[in-house]
C-alpha positions as CSV (number, residue, x, y, z in Angstrom):
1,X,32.4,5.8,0.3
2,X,33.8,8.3,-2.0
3,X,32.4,11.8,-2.2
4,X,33.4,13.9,-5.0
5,X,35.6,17.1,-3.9
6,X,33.1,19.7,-4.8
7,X,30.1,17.9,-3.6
8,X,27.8,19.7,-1.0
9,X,26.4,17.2,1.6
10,X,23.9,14.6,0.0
11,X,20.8,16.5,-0.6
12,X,19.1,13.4,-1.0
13,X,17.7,12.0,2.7
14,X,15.7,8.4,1.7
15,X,15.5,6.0,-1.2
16,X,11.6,5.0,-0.8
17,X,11.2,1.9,-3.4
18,X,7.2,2.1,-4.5
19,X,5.9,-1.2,-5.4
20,X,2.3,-2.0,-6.7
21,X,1.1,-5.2,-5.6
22,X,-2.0,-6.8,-6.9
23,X,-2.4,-9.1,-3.9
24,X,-1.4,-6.5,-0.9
25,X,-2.0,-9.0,2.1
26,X,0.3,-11.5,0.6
27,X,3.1,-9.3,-0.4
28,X,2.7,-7.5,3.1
29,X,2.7,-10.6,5.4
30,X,6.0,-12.1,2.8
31,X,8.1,-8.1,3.3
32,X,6.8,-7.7,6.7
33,X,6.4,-10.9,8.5
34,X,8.8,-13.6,6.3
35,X,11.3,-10.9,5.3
36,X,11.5,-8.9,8.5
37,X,11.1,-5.7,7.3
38,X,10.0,-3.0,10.7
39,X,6.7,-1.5,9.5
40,X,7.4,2.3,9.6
41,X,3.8,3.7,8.8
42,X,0.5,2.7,7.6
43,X,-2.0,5.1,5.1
44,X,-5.6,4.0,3.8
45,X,-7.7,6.3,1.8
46,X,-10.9,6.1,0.0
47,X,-11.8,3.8,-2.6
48,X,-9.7,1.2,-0.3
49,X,-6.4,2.6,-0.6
50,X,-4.0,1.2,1.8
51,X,0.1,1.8,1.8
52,X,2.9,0.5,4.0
53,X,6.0,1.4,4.1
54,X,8.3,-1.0,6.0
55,X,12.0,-0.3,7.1
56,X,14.6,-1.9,4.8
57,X,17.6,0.0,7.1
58,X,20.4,1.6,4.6
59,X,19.7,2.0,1.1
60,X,21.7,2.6,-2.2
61,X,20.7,2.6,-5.7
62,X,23.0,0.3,-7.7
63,X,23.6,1.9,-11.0
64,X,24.9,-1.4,-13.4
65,X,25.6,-1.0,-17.3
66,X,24.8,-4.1,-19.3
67,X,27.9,-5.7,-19.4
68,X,27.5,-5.8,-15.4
69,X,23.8,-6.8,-15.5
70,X,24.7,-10.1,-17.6
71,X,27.5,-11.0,-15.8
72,X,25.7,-10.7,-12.2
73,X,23.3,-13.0,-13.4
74,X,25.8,-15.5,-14.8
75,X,28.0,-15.2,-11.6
76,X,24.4,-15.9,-9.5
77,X,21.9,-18.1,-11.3
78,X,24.3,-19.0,-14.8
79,X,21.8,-17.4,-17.3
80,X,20.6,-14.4,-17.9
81,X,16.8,-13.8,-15.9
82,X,16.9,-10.4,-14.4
83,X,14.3,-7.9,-15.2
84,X,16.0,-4.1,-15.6
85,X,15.0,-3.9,-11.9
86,X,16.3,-6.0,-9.2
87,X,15.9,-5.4,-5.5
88,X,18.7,-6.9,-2.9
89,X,18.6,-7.5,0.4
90,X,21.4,-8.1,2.6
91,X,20.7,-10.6,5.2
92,X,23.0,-12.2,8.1
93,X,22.1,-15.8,7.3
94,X,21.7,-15.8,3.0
95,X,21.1,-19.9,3.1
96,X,18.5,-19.7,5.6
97,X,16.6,-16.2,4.9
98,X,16.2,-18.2,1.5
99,X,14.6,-21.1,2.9
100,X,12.0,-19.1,5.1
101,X,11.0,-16.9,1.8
102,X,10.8,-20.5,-0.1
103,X,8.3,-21.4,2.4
104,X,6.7,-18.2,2.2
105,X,5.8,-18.4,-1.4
106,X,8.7,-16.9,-3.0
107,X,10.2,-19.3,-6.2
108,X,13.9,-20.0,-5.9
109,X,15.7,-18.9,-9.1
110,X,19.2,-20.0,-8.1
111,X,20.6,-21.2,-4.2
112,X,22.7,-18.9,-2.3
113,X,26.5,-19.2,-4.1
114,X,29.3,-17.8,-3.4
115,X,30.5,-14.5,-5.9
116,X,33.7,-13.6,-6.8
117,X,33.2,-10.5,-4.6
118,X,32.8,-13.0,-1.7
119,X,28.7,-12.4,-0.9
120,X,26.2,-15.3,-0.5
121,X,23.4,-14.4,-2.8
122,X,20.4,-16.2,-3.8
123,X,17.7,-15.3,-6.6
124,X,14.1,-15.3,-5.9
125,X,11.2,-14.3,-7.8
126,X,9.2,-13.1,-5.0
127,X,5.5,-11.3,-4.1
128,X,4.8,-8.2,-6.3
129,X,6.7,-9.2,-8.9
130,X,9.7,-8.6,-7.7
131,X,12.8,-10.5,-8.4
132,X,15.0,-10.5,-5.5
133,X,18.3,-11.0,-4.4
134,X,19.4,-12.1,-1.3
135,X,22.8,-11.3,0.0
136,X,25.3,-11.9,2.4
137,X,28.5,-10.4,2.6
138,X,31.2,-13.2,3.9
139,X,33.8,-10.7,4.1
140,X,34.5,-7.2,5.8
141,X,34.5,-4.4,3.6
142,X,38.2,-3.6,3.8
143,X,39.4,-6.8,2.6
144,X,36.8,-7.1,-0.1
145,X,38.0,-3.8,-1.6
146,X,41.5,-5.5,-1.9
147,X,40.1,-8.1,-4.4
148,X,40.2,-7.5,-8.3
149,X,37.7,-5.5,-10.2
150,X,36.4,-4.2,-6.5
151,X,36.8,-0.2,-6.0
152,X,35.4,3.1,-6.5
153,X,35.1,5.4,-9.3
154,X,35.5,9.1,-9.1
């Protein structure tokens, strides 16, 4: 990861991802129990109010222009389908995570396939309304930052 020179220390501690869901059971038992997302904490209020918030380990927020955006989505499914928001989920087994969130309710979009930045991702549209990506990388970081159009800016 590249800092800038000047930077202080990231002030920022937690990406938290907020996500209504109409049917709250479903798209807790798919995250939670399918997925394999820890359960951190539980809140209910009044008026039957209830939040999760489940464990996704590291985050980043992927900032992609729309050039990006449209070729991601050939690269993965071979048409364009993304929403401006797509959440991705890296996985050690992208083939069979995809299978148990099939099961589970969630519509495949496009099977896992191999990028050109050597992940196996899959596209799901999935409980919430989310449409997912499921990842994983087949290569070590150091050799995938050898491969063309990989790097860092800054």
């Amino acid at each position: 990861m590249t800092k800038h020179p000047t930077s202080p220390a990231t002030p920022v501690r937690q990406l938290r991802l907020v996500v209504e869901a109409e049917d709250y059971e479903a798209a807790l038992a798919f995250y939670r129990d399918v997925l394999g997302l820890p359960e951190q904490a539980a809140f209910s209020g009044g008026d039957g109010a209830r939040v999760t918030i489940l464990d996704a380990g590291r985050a980043t927020l992927e900032i992609a222009n729309p050039a990006q955006k449209v070729m991601i989505d050939e690269v993965e499914v071979g048409r364009q389908v993304a929403p401006k928001i797509r959440v991705a989920f890296e996985v050690d087994d992208a083939k069979g995570t995809t299978e148990r969130l099939v099961s589970a309710g969630a519509t495949e979009v496009a099977p896992p396939t191999v990028t050109p930045w050597e992940s196996l991702n899959s596209r799901l549209d999935a409980p919430a309304d989310l449409h997912i990506t499921v990842f994983q990388e087949l290569r070590p970081q150091e050799e995938r930052e050898a491969l063309d159009g990989f790097g860092t800016e800054g």
